[in-house]
Residue frames as qw, qx, qy, qz and C-alpha x, y, z in Angstrom:
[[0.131, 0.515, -0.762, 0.370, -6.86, 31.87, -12.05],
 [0.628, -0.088, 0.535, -0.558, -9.54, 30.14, -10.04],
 [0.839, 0.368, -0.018, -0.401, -10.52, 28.03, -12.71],
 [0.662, 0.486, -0.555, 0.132, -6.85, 26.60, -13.51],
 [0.455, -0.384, 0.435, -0.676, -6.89, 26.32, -9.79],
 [0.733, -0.011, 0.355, -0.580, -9.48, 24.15, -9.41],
 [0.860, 0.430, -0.230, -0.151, -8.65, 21.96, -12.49],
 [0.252, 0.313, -0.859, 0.316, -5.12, 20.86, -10.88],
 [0.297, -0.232, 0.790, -0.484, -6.69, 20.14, -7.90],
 [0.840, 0.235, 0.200, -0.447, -9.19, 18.09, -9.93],
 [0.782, 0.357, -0.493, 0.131, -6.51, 16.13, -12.19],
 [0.115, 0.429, -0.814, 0.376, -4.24, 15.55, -8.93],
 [0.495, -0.123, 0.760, -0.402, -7.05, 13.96, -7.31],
 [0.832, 0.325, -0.070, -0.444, -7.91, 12.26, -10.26],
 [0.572, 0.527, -0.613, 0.143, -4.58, 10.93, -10.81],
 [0.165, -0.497, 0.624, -0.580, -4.44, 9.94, -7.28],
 [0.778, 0.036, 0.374, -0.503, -7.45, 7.97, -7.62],
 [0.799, 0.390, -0.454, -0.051, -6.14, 6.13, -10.67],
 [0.565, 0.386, -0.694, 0.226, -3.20, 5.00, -8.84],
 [0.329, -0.250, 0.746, -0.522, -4.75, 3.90, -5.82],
 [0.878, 0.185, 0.067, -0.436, -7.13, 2.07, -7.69],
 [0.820, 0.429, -0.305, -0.224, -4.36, 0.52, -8.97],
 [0.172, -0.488, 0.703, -0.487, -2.52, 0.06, -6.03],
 [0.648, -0.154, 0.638, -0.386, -5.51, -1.77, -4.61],
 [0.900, 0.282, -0.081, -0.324, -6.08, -4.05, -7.74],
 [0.400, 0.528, -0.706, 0.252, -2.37, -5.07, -7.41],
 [0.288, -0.234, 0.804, -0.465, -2.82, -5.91, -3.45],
 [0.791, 0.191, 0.361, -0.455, -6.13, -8.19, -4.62],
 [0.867, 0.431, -0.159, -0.192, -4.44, -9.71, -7.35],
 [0.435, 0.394, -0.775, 0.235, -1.42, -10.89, -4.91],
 [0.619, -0.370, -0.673, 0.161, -3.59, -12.19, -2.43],
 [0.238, 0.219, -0.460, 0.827, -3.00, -9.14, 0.24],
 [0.513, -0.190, -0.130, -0.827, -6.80, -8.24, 0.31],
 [0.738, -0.333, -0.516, -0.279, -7.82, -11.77, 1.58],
 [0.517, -0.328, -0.526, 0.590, -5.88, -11.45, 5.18],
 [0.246, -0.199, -0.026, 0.948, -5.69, -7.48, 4.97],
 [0.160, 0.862, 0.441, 0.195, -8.05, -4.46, 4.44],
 [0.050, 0.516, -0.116, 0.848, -7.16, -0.46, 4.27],
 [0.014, 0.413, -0.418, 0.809, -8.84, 0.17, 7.35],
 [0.745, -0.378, 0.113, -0.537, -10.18, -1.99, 9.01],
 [0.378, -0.366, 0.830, -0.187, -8.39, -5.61, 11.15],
 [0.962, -0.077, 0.051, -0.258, -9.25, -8.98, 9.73],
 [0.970, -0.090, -0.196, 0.114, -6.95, -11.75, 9.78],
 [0.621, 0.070, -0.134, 0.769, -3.65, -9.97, 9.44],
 [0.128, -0.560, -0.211, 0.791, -3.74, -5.72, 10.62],
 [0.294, 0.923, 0.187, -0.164, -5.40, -3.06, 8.72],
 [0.652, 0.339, 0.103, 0.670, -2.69, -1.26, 6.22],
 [0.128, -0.898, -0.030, -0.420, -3.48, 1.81, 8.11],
 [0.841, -0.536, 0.076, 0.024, -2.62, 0.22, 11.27],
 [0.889, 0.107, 0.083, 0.438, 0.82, -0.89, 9.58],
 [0.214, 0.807, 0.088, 0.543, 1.37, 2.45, 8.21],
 [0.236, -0.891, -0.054, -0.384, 1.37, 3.66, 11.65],
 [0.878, -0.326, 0.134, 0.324, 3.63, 0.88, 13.57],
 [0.724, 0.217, 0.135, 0.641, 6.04, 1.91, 10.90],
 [0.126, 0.970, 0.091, 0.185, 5.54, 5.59, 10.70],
 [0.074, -0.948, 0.297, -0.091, 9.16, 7.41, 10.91],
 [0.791, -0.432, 0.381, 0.207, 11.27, 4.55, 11.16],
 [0.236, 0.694, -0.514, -0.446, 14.04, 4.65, 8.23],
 [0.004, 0.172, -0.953, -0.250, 14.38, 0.85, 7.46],
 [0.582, 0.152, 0.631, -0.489, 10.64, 0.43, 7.64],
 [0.717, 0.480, -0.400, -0.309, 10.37, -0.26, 3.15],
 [0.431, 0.447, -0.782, -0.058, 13.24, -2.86, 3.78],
 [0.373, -0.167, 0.752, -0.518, 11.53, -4.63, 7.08],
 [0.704, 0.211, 0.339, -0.588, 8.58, -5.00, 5.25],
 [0.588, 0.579, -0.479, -0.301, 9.91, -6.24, 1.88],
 [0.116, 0.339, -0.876, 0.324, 12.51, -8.39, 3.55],
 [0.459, 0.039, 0.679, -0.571, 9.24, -9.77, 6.07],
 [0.548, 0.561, -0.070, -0.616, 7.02, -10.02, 3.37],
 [0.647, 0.500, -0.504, -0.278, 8.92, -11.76, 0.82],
 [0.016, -0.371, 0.896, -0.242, 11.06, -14.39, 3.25],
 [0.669, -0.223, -0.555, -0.440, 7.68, -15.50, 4.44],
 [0.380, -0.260, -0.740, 0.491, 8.77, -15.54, 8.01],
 [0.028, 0.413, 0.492, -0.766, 5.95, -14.19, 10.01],
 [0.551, 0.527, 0.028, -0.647, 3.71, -13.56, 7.42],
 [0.836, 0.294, 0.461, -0.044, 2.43, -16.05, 4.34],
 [0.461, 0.037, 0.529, 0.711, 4.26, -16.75, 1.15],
 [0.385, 0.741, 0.026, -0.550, 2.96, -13.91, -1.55],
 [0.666, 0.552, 0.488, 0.114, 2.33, -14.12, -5.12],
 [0.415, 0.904, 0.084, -0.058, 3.77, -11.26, -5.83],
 [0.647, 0.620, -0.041, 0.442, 6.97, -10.04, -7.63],
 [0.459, -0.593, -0.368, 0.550, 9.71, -8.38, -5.78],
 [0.291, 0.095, 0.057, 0.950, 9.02, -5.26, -7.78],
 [0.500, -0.471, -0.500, -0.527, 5.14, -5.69, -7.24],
 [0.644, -0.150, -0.521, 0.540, 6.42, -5.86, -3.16],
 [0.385, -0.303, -0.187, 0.851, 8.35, -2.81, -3.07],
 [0.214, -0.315, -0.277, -0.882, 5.66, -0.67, -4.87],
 [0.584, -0.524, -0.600, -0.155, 2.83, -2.58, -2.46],
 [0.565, -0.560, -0.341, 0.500, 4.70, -1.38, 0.94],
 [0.224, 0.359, 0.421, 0.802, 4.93, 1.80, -0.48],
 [0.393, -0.465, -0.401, -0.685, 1.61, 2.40, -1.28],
 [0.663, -0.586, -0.465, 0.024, 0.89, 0.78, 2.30],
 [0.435, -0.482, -0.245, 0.720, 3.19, 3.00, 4.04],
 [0.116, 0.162, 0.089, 0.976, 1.83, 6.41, 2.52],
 [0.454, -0.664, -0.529, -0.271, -1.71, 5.33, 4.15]]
């Protein structure tokens, strides 16, 4: 029992890692990574930081999307708006 145990908790954080890896290759391959970092300020806020501003608000997916994509207050993006709403996501579950 220990042993099947241990293996989920070894594929869930495997599978976790996959899809943050691919999270972050998505945010570097729409440009998010050159203003933005996971945790740490440089041009634009940390994605932690964001994470938290937003934390608990109910419209906080559509603020960002809606901010994001308009380009007011933040630069045009590169990305899709289904490549968006998976990015603010991933940036609100930090």
């Amino acid at each position: 029992m220990k042993m099947i145990a241990m293996t989920l908790v070894a594929a869930v954080g495997l599978v976790a890692t996959s899809v943050a890896s691919a999270q972050d290759a998505l945010a570097k391959s729409s440009g998010c990574l050159n203003c933005h970092a996971v945790d740490t300020k440089k041009m634009g806020p940390a994605f932690k930081d964001v994470a938290a501003k937003y934390k608990g608000k109910a419209d906080a997916e559509a603020t960002l999307e809606t901010k994001i994509s308009s380009g007011k207050g933040h630069p045009a993006v590169k990305a899709s708006a289904d490549d968006v709403k998976s990015l603010v996501k991933w940036v609100l579950s930090m």
